[in-house]
C-alpha positions in Angstrom: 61.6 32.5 81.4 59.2 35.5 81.4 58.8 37.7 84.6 57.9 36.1 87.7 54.5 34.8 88.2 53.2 37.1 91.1 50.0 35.2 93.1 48.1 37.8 95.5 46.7 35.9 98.3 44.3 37.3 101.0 42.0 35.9 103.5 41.6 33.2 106.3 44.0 30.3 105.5 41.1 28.2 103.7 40.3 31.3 101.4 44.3 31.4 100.2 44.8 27.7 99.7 41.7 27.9 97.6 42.7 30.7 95.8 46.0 29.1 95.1 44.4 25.6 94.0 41.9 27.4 91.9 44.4 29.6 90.2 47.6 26.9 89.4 44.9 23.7 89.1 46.3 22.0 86.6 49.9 23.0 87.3 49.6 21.6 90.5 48.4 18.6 89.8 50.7 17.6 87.5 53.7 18.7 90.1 52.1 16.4 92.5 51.6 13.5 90.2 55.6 13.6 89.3 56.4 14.4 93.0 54.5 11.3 94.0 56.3 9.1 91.5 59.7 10.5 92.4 58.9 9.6 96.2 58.5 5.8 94.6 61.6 5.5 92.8 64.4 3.4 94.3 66.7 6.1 92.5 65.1 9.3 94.1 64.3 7.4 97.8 66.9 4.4 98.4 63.7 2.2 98.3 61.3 1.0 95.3 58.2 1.6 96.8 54.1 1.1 95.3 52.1 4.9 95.2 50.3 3.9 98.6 53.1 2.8 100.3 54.8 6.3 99.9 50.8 7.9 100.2 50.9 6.1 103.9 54.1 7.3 104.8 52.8 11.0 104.1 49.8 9.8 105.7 51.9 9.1 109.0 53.0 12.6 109.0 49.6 14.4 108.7 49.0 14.6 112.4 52.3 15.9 113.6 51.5 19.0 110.3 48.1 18.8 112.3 49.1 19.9 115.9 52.6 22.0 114.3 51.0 24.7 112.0 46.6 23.7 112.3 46.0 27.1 110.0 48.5 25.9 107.2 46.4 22.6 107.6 43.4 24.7 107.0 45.0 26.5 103.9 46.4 23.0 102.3 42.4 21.9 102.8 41.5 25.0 100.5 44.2 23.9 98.0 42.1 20.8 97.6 39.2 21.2 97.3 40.1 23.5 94.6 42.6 21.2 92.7 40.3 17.7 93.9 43.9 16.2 95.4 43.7 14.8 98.6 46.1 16.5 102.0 48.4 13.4 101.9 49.0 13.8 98.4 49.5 17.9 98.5 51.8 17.3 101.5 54.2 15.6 99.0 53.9 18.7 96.6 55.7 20.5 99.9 57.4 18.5 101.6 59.0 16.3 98.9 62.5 16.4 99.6 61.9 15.9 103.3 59.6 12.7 102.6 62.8 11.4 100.7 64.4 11.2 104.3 61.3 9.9 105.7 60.8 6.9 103.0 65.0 6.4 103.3 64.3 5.5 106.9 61.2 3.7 106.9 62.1 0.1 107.7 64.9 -1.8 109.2 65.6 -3.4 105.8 69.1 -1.3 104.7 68.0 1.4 102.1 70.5 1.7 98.9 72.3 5.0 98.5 70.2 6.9 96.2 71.7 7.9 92.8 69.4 10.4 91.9 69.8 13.0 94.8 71.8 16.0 93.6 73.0 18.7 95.9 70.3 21.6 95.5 70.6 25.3 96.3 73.6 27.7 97.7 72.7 29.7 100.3 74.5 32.9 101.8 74.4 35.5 104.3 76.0 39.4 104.7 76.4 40.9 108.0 76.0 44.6 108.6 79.2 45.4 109.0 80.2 43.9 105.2 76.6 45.4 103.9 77.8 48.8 102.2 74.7 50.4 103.4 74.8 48.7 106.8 72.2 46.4 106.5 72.3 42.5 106.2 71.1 40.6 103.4 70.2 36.7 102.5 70.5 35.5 99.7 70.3 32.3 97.7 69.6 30.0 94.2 66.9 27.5 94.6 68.0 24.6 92.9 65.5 21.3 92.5 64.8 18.9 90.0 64.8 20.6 86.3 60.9 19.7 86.0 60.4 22.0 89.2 61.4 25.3 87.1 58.2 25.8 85.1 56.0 25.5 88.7 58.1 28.2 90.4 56.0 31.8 91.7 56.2 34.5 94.0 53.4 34.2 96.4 52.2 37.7 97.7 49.7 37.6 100.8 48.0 39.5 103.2 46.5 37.4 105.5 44.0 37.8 108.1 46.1 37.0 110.6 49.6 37.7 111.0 52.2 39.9 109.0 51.9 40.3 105.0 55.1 38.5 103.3 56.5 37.6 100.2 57.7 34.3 99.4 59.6 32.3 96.6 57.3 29.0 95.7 56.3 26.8 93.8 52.7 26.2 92.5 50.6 24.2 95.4 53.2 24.9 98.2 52.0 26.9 100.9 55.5 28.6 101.2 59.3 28.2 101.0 62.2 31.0 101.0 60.2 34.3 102.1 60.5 38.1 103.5 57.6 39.7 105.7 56.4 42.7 107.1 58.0 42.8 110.5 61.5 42.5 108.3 62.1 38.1 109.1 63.9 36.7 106.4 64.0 32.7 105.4 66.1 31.0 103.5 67.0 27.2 102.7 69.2 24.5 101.3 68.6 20.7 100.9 70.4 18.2 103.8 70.1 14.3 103.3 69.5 12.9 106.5 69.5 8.8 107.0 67.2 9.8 110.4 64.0 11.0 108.7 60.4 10.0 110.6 57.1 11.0 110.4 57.0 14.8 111.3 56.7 18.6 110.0 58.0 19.2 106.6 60.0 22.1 105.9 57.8 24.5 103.6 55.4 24.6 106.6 58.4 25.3 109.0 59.0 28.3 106.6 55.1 29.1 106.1 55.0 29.3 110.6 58.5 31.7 110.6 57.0 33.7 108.0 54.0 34.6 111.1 56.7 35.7 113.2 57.3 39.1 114.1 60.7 38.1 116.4 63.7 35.9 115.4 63.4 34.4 118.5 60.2 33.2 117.9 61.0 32.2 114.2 64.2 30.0 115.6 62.0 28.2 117.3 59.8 27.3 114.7 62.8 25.0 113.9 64.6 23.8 117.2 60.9 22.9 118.8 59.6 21.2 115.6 59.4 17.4 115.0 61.1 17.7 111.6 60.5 15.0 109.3 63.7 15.2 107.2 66.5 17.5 107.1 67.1 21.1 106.0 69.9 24.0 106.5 67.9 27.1 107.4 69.0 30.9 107.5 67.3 33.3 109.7 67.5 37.3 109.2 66.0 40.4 111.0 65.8 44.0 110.2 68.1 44.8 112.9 71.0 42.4 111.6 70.5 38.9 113.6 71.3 36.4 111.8 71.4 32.4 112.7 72.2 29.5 110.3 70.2 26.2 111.4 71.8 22.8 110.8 68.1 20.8 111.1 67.9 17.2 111.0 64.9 15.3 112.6 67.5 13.8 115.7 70.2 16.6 116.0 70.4 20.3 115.4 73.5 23.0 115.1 72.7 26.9 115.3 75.9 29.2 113.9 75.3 32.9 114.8 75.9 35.3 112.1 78.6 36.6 113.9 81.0 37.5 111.3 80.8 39.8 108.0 79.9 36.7 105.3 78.5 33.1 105.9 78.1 30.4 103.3 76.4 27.2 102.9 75.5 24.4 100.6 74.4 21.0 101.2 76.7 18.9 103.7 76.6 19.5 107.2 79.3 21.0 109.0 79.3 20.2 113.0 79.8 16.7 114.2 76.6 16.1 115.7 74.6 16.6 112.4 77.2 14.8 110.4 76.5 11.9 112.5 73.0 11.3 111.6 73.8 12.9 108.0 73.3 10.0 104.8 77.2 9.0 103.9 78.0 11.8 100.5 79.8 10.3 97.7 83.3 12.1 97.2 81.5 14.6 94.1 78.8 15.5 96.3 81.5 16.6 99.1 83.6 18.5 96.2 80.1 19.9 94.6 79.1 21.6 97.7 82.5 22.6 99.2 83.6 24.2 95.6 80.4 26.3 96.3 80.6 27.1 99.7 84.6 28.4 99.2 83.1 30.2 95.7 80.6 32.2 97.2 82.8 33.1 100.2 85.6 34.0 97.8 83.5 36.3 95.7 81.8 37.6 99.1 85.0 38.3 100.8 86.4 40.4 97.5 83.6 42.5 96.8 81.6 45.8 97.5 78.4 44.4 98.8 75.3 45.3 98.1 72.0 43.3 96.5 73.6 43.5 93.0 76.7 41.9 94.3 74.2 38.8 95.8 72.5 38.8 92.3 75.6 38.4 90.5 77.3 35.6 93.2 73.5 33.8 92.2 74.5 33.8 88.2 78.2 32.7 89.0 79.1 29.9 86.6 83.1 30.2 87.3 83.5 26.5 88.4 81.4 24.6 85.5 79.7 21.7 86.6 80.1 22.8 90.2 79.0 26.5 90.0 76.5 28.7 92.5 74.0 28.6 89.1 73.6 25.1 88.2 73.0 23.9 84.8 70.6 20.8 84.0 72.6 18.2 83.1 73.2 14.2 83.7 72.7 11.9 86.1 71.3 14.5 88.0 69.2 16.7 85.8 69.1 19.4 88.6 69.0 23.0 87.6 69.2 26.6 89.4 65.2 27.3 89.0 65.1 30.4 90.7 67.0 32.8 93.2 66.6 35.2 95.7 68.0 38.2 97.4 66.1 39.7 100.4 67.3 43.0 102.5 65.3 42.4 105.5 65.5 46.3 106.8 64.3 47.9 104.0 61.9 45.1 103.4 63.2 44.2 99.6 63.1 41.5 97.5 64.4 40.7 94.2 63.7 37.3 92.8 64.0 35.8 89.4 62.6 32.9 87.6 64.7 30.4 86.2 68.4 30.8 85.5 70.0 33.8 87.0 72.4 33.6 83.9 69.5 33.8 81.7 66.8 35.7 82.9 66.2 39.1 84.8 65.6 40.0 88.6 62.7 41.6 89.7 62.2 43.7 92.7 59.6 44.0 95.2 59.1 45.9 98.5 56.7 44.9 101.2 
């Protein structure tokens, strides 16, 4: 891929979403239109559903977006009337993965276990004590869908209101893993949750922590949310606190970056969110654990520092089950992107497509 595509956004909310609509129009239309089939597909969802049915079920989730984050409402509006796509349909360009949950749960008729769901993104964190400079860092890959890779940008923004902040997208999302000013770090990895319901998707969960000038205040952006599907979430601060957030829409488990190193993937790990977690086949267990004890492995033996997270992002040591995945079927998920963020010196490096295959770029805030 060539450099990262770098979108400067400034403004009121309305003025960014319609500077992003205007600028990626066509992009994001046609990553709606696919998201939007995928949310219809019995392979994708556990249900075989018509357009409008999955159109209503993002319609049933408008208001709780309404009264959680009003502004991002406001900036989705400016995305399009740029782009002429309705809100319901942009809010499965962000919250696609989370609406999954929602249409998986939608009726008392049993859903069948989808077939298409791979396990995306490996996520990691370095306490300050491992750091060899002293400060923590979060780092991760984004893996989605291989269709996803061409949409992916670095969104840059000042807006009117709040902190400046960098953050890892894709075209028509109003945000997903992200750095800002007053040094709070995001990160995220998919969970499948069977308990998914009409609620807040997660790129406007990151978007609302991304306004946040405490990590107090950006944990709760999670715990008091009514989440529509499920996500693992890692929180960092320029002073070192770190939390990683188990978030399913009925249950929730906070770990404390307590230690030097934590690692995560895509199966929960405390009972309460296992409970309401969707049954994993046996490779999805392996897929994930293999890149959990990977990542630890290579985070426990080394001198860290952000080239030491870029490398762990292009490690390919386990094949089919590596930190970079490869496109490839049933599952045709790839590594699109990665990031590593530095949250005290307010530095980013991200990179478009396959660590393995293309170059970081670094950014400071």
């Amino acid at each position: 891929m060539p450099p990262i595509r770098v979108l400067k956004l400034s403004g009121s909310p309305y003025e960014m979403g319609y500077q992003h609509g205007l600028a990626y129009a066509n992009e994001i239309r046609d990553l709606t239109e696919e998201r939007i089939r995928l949310c219809s597909d019995e392979t994708w969802t556990g249900r075989t559903l018509a357009c409008e049915e999955a159109l209503a079920l993002a319609q049933s989730c408008l208001e709780a977006h309404q009264n959680y984050a009003p502004d991002q409402m406001e900036q989705l509006e400016g995305i399009a009337a740029a782009t002429g796509l309705s809100v319901v349909e942009l809010l499965i360009t962000n919250g696609f993965t989370d609406l999954i949950d929602v249409i998986y749960n939608a009726s008392d008729a049993p859903s069948t276990q989808p077939s298409r769901i791979a396990n995306d993104c490996t996520s990691f964190m370095v306490g300050q004590a491992a750091a060899d400079d002293g400060h923590s860092m979060l780092g991760q890959t984004w893996d989605m869908h291989a269709t996803a890779t061409p949409h992916v940008l670095l969104i840059q923004s000042e807006p009117d209101s709040g902190p400046a902040f960098l953050a890892f997208s894709v075209t028509g999302c109003v945000a997903m893993i992200g750095l800002n000013e007053a040094g709070i770090a995001v990160g995220i990895n998919n969970l499948v949750g069977a308990d998914g319901a009409p609620g807040v998707t997660w790129p406007f969960v990151c978007r609302k922590i991304l306004s946040q000038t405490h990590i107090d205040d950006a944990l709760a952006c999670i715990t008091d949310a009514p989440l529509a599907g499920s996500h693992n979430y890692l929180l960092l601060d320029s002073e070192g606190h770190g939390y990683n957030i188990e978030a399913m829409t009925t249950a929730t488990h906070i770990t404390e970056l307590s230690g030097d190193v934590l690692a995560h993937a895509n199966q929960c790990l405390a009972a309460p969110t296992q409970a309401v977690e969707r049954p994993p086949s046996d490779e999805a267990i392996e897929d994930s654990q293999t890149r959990v004890n990977r990542a630890l492995t290579v985070l426990e033996q080394r001198s860290l520092n952000p080239e030491a997270l870029m490398d762990l992002t292009r490690d390919r040591s386990d094949g089919a089950y590596s930190v970079c995945s490869i496109s490839q079927p049933p599952y045709y998920s790839e590594t699109c992107g990665a990031v590593v963020m530095r949250p005290a010196t307010r530095e980013f490096w991200g990179v478009w497509g396959l660590p393995i295959h293309n170059a970081y770029e670094h950014f400071v805030l």
